[in-house]
C-alpha positions in Angstrom: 9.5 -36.5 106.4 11.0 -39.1 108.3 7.9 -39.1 110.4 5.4 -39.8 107.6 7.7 -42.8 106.7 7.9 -44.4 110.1 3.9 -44.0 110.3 3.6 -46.3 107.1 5.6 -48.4 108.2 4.4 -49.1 111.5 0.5 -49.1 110.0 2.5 -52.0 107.7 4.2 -53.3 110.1 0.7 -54.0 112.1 -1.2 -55.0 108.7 1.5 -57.6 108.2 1.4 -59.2 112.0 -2.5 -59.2 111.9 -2.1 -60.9 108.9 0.2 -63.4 110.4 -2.0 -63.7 113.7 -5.0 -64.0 111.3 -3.3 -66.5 109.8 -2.0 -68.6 112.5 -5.3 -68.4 113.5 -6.6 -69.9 110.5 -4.2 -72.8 110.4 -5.5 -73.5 114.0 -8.8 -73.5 113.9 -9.9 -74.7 110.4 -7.0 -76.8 109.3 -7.4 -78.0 112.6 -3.6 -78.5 113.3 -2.3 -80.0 116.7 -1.3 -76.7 118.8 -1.4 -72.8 117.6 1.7 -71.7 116.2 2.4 -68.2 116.3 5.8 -68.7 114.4 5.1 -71.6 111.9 7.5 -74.7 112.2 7.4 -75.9 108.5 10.0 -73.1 106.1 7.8 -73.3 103.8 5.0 -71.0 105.4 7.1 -69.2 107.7 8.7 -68.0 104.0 5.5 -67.3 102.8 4.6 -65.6 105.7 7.8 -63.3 106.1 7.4 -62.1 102.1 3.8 -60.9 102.7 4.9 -59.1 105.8 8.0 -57.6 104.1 5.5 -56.7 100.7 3.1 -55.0 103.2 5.5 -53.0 104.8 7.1 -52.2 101.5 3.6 -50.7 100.0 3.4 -48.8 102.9 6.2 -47.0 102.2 5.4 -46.9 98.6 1.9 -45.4 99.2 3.6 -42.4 101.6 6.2 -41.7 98.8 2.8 -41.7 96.3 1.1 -39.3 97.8 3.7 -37.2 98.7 4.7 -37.1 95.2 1.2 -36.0 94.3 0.8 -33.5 97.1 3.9 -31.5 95.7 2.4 -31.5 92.0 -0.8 -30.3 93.4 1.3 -27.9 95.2 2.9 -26.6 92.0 -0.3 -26.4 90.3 -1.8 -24.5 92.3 1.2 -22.1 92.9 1.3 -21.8 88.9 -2.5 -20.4 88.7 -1.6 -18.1 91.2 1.3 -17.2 88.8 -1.0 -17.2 85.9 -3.8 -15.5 87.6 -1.8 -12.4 88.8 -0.2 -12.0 85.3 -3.7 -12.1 83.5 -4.8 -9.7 86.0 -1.7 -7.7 85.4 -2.0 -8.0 81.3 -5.9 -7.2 80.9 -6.9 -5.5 84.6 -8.3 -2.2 84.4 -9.4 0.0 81.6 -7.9 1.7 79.1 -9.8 3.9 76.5 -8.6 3.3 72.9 -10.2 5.6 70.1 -12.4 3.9 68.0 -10.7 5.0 64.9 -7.1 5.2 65.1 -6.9 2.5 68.0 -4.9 4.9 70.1 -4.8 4.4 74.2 -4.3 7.1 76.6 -2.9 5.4 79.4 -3.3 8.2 82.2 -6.8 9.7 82.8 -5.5 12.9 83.8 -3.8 13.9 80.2 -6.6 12.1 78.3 -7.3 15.6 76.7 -3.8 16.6 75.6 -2.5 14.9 72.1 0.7 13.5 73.9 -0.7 10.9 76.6 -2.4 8.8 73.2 0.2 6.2 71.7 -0.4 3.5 69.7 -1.8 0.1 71.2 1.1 -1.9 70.4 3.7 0.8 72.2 1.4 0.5 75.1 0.8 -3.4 75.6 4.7 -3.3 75.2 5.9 -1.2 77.4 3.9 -2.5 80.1 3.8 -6.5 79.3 6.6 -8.8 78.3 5.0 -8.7 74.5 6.4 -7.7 71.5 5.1 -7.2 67.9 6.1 -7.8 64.6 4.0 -5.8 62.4 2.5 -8.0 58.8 -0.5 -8.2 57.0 -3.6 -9.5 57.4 -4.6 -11.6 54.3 -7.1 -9.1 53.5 -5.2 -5.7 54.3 -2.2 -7.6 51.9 -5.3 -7.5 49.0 -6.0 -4.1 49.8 -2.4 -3.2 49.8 -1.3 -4.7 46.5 -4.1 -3.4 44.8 -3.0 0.1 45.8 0.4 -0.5 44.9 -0.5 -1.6 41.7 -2.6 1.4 40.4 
């Protein structure tokens, strides 16, 4: 960790003294001042100078706590599709035959001809998912239903 840090700074920590040498450089050559000064002699620049180099090395250390901070969410996401993944592969793997007109499942295909091994779909998905039901009406069953009831 601490590793990562250091290496931003130093890469800021040369940014920011290129940046001074560039800019030494600069004041030498086109301003055309008297002698090249690596530190400057007026406060001015050298304060000008001295916050650039401390921003530089500061966004160094910004960026490496950025991308870090990214790396780990990516992290996490993918480590939740895994999650998500194995549980959808747990909930709807496999087959399971259901009759097609109770909407029974028999679960084990070696009792798939005794009465016993068929249970309802609901019993099923529960005992072997974190699911429940709460059984209602459908809009159209609740028709149906009243209509009985009242004849």
């Amino acid at each position: 960790m601490y590793y990562r840090q250091l290496k931003y700074s130093l890469s800021g920590l040369i940014v920011a003294t290129t940046y001074w040498l560039f800019d030494s450089s600069i004041h030498y050559f086109f301003y055309e001042e008297a002698e090249f000064e690596f530190i400057p002699s007026t406060v001015n620049e050298l304060w000008m100078r001295t916050i650039i180099f401390i921003l530089v090395i500061g966004f160094g250390i910004y960026v490496d706590i950025s991308v870090k901070r990214m790396k780990k969410l990516f992290d996490d996401k993918y480590q939740l599709q895994l999650k998500l993944d194995q549980t959808l592969t747990k909930l709807v793997g496999g087959f399971v035959p259901i009759c097609c007109v109770c909407k029974k499942v028999a679960p084990k295909a070696e009792q798939r001809d005794t009465e016993s091994a068929w249970e309802n779909i609901d019993s099923y998905i529960a005992r072997n998912t974190a699911m429940e039901f709460s059984h209602g009406y459908c809009p159209e069953c609740e028709k149906e239903q009243l209509k009985s009831v009242k004849k």
